[in-house]
N, C-alpha and C positions, 0 to 999 in steps of 0.2 A: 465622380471625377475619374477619369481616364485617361491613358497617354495613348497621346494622338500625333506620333512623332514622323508620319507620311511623309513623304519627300515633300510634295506639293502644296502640302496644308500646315507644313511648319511656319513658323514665325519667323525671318530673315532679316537678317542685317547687311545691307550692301549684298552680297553673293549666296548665300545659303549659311543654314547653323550648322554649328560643329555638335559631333554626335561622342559621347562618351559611353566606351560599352562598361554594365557595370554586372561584377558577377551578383546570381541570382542566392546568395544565400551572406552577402552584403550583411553587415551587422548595424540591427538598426538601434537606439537608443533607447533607451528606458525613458528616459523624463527630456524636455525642453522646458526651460522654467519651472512653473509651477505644473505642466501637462503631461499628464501619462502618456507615451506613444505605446500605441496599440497595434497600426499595423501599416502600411505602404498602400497607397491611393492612385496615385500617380508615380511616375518619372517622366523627366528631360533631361534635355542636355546638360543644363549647370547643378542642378539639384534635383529633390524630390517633395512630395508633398504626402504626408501620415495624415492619418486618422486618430485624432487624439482626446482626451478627456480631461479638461477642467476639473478636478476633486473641489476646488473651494467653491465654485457656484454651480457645479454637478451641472455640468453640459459637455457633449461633443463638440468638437471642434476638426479644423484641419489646420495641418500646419506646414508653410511652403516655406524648404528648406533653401538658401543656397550657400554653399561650399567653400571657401575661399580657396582651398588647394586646385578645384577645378577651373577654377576663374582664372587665375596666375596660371597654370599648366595651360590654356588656350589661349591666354594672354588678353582677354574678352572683358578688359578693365572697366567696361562700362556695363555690363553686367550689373554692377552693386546698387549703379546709380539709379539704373533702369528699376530694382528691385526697389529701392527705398521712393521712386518716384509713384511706383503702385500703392505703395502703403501712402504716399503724400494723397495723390487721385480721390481716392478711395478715400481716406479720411475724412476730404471734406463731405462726402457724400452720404446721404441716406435717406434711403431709397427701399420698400421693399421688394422691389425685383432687380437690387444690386446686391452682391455677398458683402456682408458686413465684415470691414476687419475692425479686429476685438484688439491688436498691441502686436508691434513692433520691437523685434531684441536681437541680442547679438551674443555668441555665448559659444565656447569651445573651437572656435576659426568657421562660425557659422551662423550667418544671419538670417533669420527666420521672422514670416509673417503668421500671426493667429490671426482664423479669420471664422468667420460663422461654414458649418458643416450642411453640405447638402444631401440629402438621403435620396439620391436618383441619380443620374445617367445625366451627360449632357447630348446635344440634341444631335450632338453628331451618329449618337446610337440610333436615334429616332429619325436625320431627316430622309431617307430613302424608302418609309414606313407608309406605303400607299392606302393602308386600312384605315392611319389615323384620318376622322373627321375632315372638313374642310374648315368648320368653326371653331373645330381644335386649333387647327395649322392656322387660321386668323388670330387666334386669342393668344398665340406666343409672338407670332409680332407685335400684336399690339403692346403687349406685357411689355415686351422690350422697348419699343417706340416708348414707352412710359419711362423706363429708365433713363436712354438713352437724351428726351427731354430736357430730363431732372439734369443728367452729366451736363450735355450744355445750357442751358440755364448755369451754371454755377463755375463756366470756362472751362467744361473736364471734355477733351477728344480722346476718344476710344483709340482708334485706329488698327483694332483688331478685332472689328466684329466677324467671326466665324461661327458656324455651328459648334466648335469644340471648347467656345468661350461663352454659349449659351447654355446653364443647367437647368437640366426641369425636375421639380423635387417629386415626392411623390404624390404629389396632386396633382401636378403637371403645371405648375407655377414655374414661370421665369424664374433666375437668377444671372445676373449678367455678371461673370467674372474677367481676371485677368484685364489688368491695366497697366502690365508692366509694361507695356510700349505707347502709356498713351500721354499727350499734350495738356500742359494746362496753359492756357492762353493768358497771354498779360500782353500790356498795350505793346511790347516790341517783340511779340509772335509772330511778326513776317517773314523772319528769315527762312531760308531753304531746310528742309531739315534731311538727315540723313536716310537711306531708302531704307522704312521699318513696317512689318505689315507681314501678312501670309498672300502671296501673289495672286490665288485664283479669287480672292476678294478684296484685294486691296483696288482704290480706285486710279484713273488714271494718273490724277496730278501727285498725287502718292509713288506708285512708280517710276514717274518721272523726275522725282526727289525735289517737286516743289514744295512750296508752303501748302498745307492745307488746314482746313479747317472741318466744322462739324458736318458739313457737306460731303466729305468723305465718309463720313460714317453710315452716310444715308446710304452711299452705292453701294454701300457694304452690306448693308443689311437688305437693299434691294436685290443681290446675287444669293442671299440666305433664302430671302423670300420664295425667290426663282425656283430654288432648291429644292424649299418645302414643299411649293407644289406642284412642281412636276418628277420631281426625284431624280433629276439630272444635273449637272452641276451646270451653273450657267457659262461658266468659259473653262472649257477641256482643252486639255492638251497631256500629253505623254512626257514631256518636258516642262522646267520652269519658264526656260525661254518661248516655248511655245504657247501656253498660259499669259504671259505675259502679252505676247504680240497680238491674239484675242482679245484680250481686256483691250486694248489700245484701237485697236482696229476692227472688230466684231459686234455682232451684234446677236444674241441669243433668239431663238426662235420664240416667237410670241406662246404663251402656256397654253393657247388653247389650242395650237395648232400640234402640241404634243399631247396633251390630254385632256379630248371636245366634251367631255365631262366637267371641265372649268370654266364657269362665267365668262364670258369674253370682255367683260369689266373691268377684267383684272389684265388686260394684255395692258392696256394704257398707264396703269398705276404703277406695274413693274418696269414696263419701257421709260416715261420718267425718273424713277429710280437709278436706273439705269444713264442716264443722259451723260456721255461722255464730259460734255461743259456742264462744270458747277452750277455756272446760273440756268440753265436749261431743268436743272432738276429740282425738286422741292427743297424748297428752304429752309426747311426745320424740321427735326419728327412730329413736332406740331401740325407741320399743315399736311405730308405724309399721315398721320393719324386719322386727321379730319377725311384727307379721300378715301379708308379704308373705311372710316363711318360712315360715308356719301356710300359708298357697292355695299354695307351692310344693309341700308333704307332702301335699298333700289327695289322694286316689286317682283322683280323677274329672279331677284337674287334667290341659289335652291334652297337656302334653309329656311324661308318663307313656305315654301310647298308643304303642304299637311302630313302626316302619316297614317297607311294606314295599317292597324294591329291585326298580327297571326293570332288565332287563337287556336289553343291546344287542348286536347283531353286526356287529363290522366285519369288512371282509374286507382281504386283502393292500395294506394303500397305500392304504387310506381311511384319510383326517384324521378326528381324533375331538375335534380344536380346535387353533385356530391361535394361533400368537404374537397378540399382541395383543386377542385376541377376552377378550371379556366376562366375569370366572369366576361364573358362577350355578352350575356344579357341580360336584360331586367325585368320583373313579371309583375301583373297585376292578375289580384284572383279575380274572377268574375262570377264565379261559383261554385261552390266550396268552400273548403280547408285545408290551409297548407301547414304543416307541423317541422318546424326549425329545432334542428338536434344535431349536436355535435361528439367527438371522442373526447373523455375527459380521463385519460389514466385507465384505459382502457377497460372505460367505458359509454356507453351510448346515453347522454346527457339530453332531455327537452328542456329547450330553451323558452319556446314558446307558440303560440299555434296562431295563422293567418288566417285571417276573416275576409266575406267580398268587399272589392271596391281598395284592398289596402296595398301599396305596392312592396316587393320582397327582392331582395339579390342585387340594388342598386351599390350595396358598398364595393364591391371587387369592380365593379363596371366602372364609377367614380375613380376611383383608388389604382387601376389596372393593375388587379391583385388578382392573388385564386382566391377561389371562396374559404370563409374561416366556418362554414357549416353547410351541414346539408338538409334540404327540403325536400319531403315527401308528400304525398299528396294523402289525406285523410278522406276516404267517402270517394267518388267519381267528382272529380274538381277540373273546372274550366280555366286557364290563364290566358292573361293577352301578352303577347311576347313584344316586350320592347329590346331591339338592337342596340348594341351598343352606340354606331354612330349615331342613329336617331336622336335615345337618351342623352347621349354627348353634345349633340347638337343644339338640345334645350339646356345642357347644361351649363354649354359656353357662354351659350346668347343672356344667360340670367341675369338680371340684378347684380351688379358684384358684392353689395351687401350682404343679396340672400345666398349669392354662392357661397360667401364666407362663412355664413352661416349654418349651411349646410354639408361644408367641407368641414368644420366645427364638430357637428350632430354627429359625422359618420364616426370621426376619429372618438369622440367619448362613447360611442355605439359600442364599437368594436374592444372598448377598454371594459364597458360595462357587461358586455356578453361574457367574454373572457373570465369575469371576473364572479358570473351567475354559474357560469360555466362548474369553476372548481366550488364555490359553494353548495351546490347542488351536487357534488360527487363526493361532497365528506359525509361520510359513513352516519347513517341515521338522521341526516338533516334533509328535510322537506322542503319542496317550497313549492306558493301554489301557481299555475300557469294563467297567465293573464291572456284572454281566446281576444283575438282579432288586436291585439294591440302590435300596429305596425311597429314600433321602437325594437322588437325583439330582433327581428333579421339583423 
């Protein structure tokens, strides 16, 4: 979670938000309820949001503050309402690629929301990230399109889909936050509503302070989409009003004609997205879903295209990556031995040794982590070098059972190495190496 308080990409009311400078050694609280605060996550303008710890069910948490002195000092009286309307939203919701809030309080001239903790970056860090996948940058729409659903189905309009209210934890799972500007629909939600939204995503009848409905939330995420894959925003400007007068009157250039490395499938699913008139655009994330599954079946689509594998030779005692180092890729022996050992208290620890045919280094790749160990080559050892995007690629497109699955394996992987790791480094304790069994990496 990060504060993403841009001129352009803030969240507005009527004119723009009011900005509260706060000194940086701010005194922050020991407890909120029952929650240890631990440390500052974010800020904005009305409050902030910690990093906190539930002691009685032993979880992390985050906890989004807001202030009553700041609220009354800008006089931004709806403010509170707007807060207690996200914990309403949100309530009814659940969803796992929406933030769960855990409780709602009020305590010292400050009302605060518990909510489920994300351990990652929201996407606003990632969407300018040209490395990532294309099946990656698919499988966060879709993820969202999943939520997004779930909110209408159940009457809930977002009306601030942005990158910086998109989190990806550290698998790279959705989390869709931040609902404090959004709608819940009942049979007399016609009325006009007041102009609420971040402008370079907000849609047209949004800025023009009509009624809208979940049809806005589609143009909004059609402008993320844009985003994702070409790394431009889809309506610039230097100004808000400039921003604005684009969205209303512009038209983005098609993605493939910014970067011809993109399906040209995708010019038409974005341009609907995009469709100035509501009814011009897709009607639900439902059927937006469905075209994004239609260009995933398509033949000519690239991540149909095969790969083909580097192969590499190391010889006796050449590293083929170190603990710490970067995972961009993932390796299958093909002959040989690869021997996984890490520093344990400084000492050089075998975890375990790779046989042909088994694959190694896939959790940093998964996880876009550095390596928690390093592989050596035992004997003259042949590997076939899988890339990150390639691996990424099979690993978006998978089953979502067996990626759970397999997002599962890696995390108790990485607990269990850890955990061979210090057993193996207490003074006089053995243990024997089990040869080719992939689980070791």
């Amino acid at each position: 979670m990060a504060d993403t308080s841009e001129m352009d990409d803030a969240t507005i009311v009527d004119s723009g938000p009011a900005v509260v400078h706060r000194s940086s050694d701010e005194e922050i609280p020991d407890k909120l309820g029952r929650h240890n605060i631990l440390e500052i996550v974010g800020t904005g303008a009305m409050g902030v949001v910690y990093r906190g710890f539930d002691e009685i069910i032993e979880r992390f948490v985050a906890i989004k503050v807001i202030r009553h002195d700041i609220v009354a000092k800008l006089g931004a009286h709806d403010t509170l309402e707007r807060f207690k309307t996200e914990a309403k939203a949100v309530g009814r919701l659940s969803h796992p690629n929406i933030a769960t809030i855990f409780e709602y309080g009020s305590e010292e001239g400050q009302d605060f929301i518990v909510m489920e903790f994300v351990d990652g970056d929201s996407l606003a860090a990632e969407v300018g990230n040209t490395t990532r996948p294309l099946a990656s940058k698919i499988r966060i729409i879709s993820q969202t399109l999943d939520a997004l659903a779930h909110a209408h189905n159940i009457g809930v309009v977002h009306r601030d889909i942005k990158p910086a209210n998109i989190l990806l934890s550290a698998l790279g799972d959705v989390k869709l936050t931040d609902f404090g500007i959004s709608l819940i629909e009942s049979a007399d939600s016609e009325e006009p509503e007041a102009v609420l939204g971040t402008p370079r995503y907000m849609s047209p009848e949004q800025i023009n302070g009509k009624a809208v409905d979940h049809r806005s939330d589609i143009f909004s995420l059609g402008s993320v989409f844009y985003e994702l894959l070409t790394g431009n925003k889809a309506f610039s400007g230097s100004t808000t009003q400039e921003i604005i007068q684009n969205v209303l009157h512009s038209e983005p250039p098609p993605p493939h004609s910014v970067d011809h490395t993109l399906p040209q499938e995708l010019d038409a699913i974005i341009a609907k997205s995009l469709a100035r008139d509501p009814a011009e655009r897709y009607q639900s994330a439902a059927h937006l879903q469905q075209a994004v599954g239609e260009f995933l079946d398509t033949p000519t689509t690239s991540h149909k295209a095969s790969t083909v594998l580097e192969r590499r030779l190391y010889k006796d005692g050449e590293v083929i990556f170190e603990e710490g180092s970067e995972g961009r890729e993932a390796y299958i022996v093909d002959e040989g031995t690869v021997e996984i050992a890490k520093e344990q208290d400084g000492e050089r620890v075998v975890l375990g040794t790779i046989g042909k045919q088994n694959l190694f280094g896939e959790m940093a790749v998964i996880e876009h982590t550095t390596r928690m160990a390093a592989a050596v080559a035992r004997g003259d050892t042949t590997v076939m070098v899988v890339r990150d995007h390639d691996f990424l690629d099979r690993y978006e497109y998978s089953d979502p059972v067996i990626r759970s699955m397999l997002s599962s394996l890696v995390r108790n992987l990485r607990t269990a190495s850890d955990q061979l790791a210090y057993e193996r480094a207490k003074p006089g304790k053995t243990a024997p190496v089990n040869d080719g069994d992939p689980e070791e990496t």
